[in-house]
C-alpha positions in Angstrom: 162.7 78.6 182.3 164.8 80.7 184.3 168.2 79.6 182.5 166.5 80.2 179.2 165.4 83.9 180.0 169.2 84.1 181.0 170.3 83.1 177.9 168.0 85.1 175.9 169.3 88.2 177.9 172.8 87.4 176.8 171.8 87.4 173.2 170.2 90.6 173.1 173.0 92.3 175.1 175.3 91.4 172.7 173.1 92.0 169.3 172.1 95.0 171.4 176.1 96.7 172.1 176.4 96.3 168.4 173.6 98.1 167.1 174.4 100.8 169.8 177.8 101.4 169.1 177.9 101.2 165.1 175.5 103.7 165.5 176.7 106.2 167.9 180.3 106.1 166.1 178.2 107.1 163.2 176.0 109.7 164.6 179.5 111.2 166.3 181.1 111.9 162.8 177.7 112.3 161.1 177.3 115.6 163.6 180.7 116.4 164.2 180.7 115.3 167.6 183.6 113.5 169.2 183.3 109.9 169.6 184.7 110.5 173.5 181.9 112.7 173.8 179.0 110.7 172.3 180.8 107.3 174.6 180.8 109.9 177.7 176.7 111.0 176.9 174.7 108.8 174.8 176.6 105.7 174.8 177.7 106.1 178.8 173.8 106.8 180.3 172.2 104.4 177.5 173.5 101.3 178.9 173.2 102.6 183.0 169.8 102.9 181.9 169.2 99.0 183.4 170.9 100.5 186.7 168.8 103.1 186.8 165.5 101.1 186.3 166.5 98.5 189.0 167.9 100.7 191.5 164.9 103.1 191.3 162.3 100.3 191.6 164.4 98.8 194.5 164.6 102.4 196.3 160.4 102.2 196.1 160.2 99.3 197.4 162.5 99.8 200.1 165.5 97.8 199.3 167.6 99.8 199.9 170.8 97.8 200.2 169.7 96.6 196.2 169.9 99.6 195.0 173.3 101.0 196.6 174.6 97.1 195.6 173.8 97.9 192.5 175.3 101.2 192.3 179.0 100.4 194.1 179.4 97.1 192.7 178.6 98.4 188.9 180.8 101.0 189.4 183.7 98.5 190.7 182.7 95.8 187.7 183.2 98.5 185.3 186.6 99.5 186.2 188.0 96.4 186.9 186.6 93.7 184.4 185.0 95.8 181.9 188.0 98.0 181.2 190.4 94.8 182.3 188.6 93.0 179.5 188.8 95.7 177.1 192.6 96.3 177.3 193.4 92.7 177.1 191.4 92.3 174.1 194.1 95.7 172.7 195.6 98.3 174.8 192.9 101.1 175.2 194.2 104.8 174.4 192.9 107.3 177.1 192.0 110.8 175.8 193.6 113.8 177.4 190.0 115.0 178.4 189.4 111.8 180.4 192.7 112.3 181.9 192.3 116.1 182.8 188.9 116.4 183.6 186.1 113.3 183.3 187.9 110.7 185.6 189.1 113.6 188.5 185.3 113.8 188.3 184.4 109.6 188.5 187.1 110.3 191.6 185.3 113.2 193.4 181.9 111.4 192.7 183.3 108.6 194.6 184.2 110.2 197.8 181.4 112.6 197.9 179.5 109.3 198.0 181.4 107.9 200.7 180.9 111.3 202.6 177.4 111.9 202.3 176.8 108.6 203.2 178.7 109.1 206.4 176.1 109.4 208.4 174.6 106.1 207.7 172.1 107.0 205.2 172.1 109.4 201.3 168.6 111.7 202.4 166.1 113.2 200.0 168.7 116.8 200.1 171.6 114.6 199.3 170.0 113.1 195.9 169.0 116.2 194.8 172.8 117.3 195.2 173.7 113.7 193.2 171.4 114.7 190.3 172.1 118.5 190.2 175.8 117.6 189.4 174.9 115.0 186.8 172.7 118.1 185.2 175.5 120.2 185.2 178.0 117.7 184.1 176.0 116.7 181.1 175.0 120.3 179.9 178.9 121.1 180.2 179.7 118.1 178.1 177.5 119.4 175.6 178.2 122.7 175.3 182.0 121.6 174.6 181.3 119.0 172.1 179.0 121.5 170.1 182.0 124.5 170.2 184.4 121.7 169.5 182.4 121.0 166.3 181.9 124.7 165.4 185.8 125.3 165.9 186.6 122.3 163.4 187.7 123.7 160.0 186.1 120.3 158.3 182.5 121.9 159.8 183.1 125.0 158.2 182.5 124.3 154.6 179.6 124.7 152.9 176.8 121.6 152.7 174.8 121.7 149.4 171.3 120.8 149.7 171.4 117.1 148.4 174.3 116.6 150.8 172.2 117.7 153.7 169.3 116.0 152.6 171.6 112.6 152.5 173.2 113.5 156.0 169.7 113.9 157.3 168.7 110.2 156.4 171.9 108.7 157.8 171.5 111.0 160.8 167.7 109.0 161.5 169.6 105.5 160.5 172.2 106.1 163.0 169.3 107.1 165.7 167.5 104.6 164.8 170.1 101.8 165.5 171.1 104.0 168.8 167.3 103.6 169.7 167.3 99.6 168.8 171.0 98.8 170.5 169.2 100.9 173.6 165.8 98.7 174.0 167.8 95.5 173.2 170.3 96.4 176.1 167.7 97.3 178.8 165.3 94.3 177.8 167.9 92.1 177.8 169.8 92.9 181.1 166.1 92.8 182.8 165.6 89.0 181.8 169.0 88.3 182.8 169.1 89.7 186.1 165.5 88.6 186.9 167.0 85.2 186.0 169.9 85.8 188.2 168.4 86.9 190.9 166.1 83.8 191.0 169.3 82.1 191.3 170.9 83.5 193.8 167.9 83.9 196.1 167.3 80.3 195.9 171.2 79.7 196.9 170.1 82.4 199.9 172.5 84.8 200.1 172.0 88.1 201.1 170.1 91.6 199.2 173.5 93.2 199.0 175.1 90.6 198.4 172.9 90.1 195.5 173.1 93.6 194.9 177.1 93.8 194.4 177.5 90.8 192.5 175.1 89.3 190.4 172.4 92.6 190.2 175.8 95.0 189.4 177.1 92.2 186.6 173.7 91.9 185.4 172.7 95.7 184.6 176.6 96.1 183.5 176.4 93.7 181.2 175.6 96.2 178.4 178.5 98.3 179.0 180.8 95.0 178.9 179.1 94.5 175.4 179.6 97.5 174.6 183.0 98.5 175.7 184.4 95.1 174.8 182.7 95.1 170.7 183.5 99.0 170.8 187.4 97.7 171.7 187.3 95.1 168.8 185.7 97.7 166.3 189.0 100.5 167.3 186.8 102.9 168.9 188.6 103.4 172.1 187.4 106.3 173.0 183.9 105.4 173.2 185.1 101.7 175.1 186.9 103.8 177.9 184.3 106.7 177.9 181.3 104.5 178.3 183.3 103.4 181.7 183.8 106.7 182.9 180.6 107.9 181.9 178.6 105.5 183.3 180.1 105.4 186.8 179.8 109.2 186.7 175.9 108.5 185.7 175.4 105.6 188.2 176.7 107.7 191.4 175.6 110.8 190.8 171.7 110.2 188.7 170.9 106.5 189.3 171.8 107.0 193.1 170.9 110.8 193.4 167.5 109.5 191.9 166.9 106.4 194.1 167.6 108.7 197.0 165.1 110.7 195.9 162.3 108.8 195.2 162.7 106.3 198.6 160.5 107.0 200.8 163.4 107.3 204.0 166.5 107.7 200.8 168.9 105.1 200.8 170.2 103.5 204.3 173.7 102.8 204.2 174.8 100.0 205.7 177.9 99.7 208.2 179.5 97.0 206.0 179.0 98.7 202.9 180.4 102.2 204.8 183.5 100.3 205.8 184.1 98.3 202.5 182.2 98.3 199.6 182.1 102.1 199.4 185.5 102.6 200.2 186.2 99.6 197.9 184.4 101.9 194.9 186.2 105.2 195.5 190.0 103.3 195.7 189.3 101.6 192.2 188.4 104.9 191.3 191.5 106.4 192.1 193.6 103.7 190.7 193.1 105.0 187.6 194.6 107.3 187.8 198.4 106.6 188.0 197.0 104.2 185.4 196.1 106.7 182.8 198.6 108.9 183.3 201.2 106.9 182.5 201.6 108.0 178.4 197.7 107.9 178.5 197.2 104.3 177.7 195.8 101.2 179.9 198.2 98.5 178.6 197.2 94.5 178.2 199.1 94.1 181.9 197.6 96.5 183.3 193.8 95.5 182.3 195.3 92.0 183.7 196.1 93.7 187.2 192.5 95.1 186.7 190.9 91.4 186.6 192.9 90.1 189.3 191.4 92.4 191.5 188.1 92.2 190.5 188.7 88.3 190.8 190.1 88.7 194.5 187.4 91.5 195.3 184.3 88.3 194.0 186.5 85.7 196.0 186.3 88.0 199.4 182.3 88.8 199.1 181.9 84.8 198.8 184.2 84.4 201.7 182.7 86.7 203.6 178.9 85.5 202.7 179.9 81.9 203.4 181.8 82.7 207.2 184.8 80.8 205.3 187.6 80.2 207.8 190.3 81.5 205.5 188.6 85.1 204.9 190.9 86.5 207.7 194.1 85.1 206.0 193.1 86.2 203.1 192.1 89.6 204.2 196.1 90.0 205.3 197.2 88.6 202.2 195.7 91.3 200.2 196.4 93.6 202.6 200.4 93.2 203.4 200.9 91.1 199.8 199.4 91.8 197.1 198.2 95.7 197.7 201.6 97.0 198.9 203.4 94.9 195.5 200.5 96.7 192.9 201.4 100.4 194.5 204.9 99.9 193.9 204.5 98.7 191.0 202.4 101.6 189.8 205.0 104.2 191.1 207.9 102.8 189.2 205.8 102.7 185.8 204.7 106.3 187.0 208.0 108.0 187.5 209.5 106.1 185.2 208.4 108.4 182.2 209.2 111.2 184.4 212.9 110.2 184.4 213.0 109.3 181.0 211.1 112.8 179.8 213.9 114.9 182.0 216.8 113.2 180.3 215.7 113.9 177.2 215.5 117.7 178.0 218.9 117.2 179.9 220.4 116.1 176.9 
């Protein structure tokens, strides 16, 4: 029973992701929106919406290493496989906007995490801090997609009335499959992660263990459906603004909310204060060297993205298990493979530099 509800959850992530992004690719041109903007709103907080319902029932029920889990180890899935998976399947093109403004905020979110958990615990004050700035972020968002569309000169012609009238009904249609993809997505990641979670309970591993691994993967499942079919459709911008979006969401509403409603807010633990979280906000940062250089995430890159997210999996079990060979490789990482990546990065960094400063030279 419990492999079939997984399955089923599967199915209706993926028939889910479709519905939801034909139809917010649809409602962006139908209302003169910006796909980047719709993947950043709509799309982005639709599919955390199964983060938000499990991490808010876990805060009430006082598991509170679920609920953080679920926050920091959706946030690292999503970089690392989801947009490693996207860009493999075709190199993802990052918008200017996400460059300049959205992921500096995914970055900031990040460490104000990391600092306001400091103290071994995100209070009641500190979620209402987490949620203002989702507010704020979302109403800004808004507010620039709607003077965007004023300021384009194809929204400033004049609609007859049968033209309205027929931009009305496709307006509903595309809501309509928005609404659909949306109950699909959230019905779907609860049977598969209460299916997980029956799984990896009976193995007996540990809440936030659980929590970062197969809870995070579960309730990101719909933004790897979505990202990955929004990738194979050509809409990058909503593939890599779901991403950003819905790490932005998960930090700062599904964790400023579970903080809120827990009786004692969210206890941090001292593992997840001296790895997971710091984990979170360095995969953060990585992208940005990443989309800066000529503001596309390139099939190798999304392949260094994997690898991590593959040796990041491979430590947790390690560590969960008492595995002899964490500690070697814990150095392996750290004096191997870390050290080759950040050079790496730096040359494909300055490398445009060099090559933009010759051309003016010459």
């Amino acid at each position: 029973m419990t492999l079939l509800m997984f399955a089923a959850g599967l199915i209706m992530l993926v028939v889910g992701a479709e519905a939801l992004v034909r139809g917010a690719s649809k409602l962006a041109r139908a209302v003169g929106l910006s796909p980047l903007i719709i993947g950043l709103t709509i799309v982005a907080f639709g599919t955390s919406a199964p983060e938000m319902a499990v991490s808010v029932l876990a805060g009430l029920a006082g598991n509170a290493d679920i609920s953080l889990g679920n926050v920091v180890g959706s946030n690292i899935f999503n970089v690392l496989l989801i947009l490693g998976v996207s860009s493999v399947i075709t190199p993802l093109i990052v918008s200017t906007q996400l460059v300049r403004l959205d992921v500096p905020i995914m970055v900031a979110a990040s460490f104000l995490t990391w600092i306001l958990g400091a103290d071994g615990k995100i209070g009641h004050s500190d979620g209402i801090l987490l949620f203002a700035g989702i507010i704020l972020y979302t109403a800004f968002l808004v507010y620039q997609g709607r003077r965007e569309s004023k300021e384009a000169p194809e929204n400033k012609e004049p609609t007859s009335n049968d033209q309205k009238s027929f931009l009305e009904g496709k307006l509903l249609v595309n809501i309509g499959l928005i609404a659909a993809g949306l109950v699909l997505l959230v019905w779907g990641s609860n049977w598969l992660v209460r299916g997980a979670v029956s799984i990896a309970e009976y193995l007996g591993v540990s809440q936030l263990l659980i929590g970062l691994t197969v809870v995070a993967a579960g309730t990101s499942l719909p933004e790897v459906a979505t990202s990955v079919v929004a990738a194979i459709h050509g809409e990058r911008d909503i593939a890599v603004g779901n991403v950003v979006g819905s790490n932005i969401f998960n930090i700062m509403a599904v964790l400023g909310m579970s903080a809120i409603v827990a009786a004692k807010g969210i206890t941090i633990s001292d593992v997840a204060l001296r790895f997971d979280i710091p984990i979170m906000t360095a995969v953060a940062v990585a992208c940005l060297p990443i989309f800066f250089t000529g503001n596309v995430i390139s099939r190798w890159e999304g392949g260094l993205f994997l690898g991590y997210y593959l040796a990041y999996t491979l430590y947790l079990i390690l560590s969960a298990t008492h595995n002899d060979m964490l500690p070697l490789f814990g150095r392996a990482m750290l004096w191997f493979v870390i050290p080759i990546t950040v050079i790496t990065l730096l040359v494909v960094l300055v490398r445009p530099i060099r090559t933009r400063k010759k051309v003016q030279e010459s």
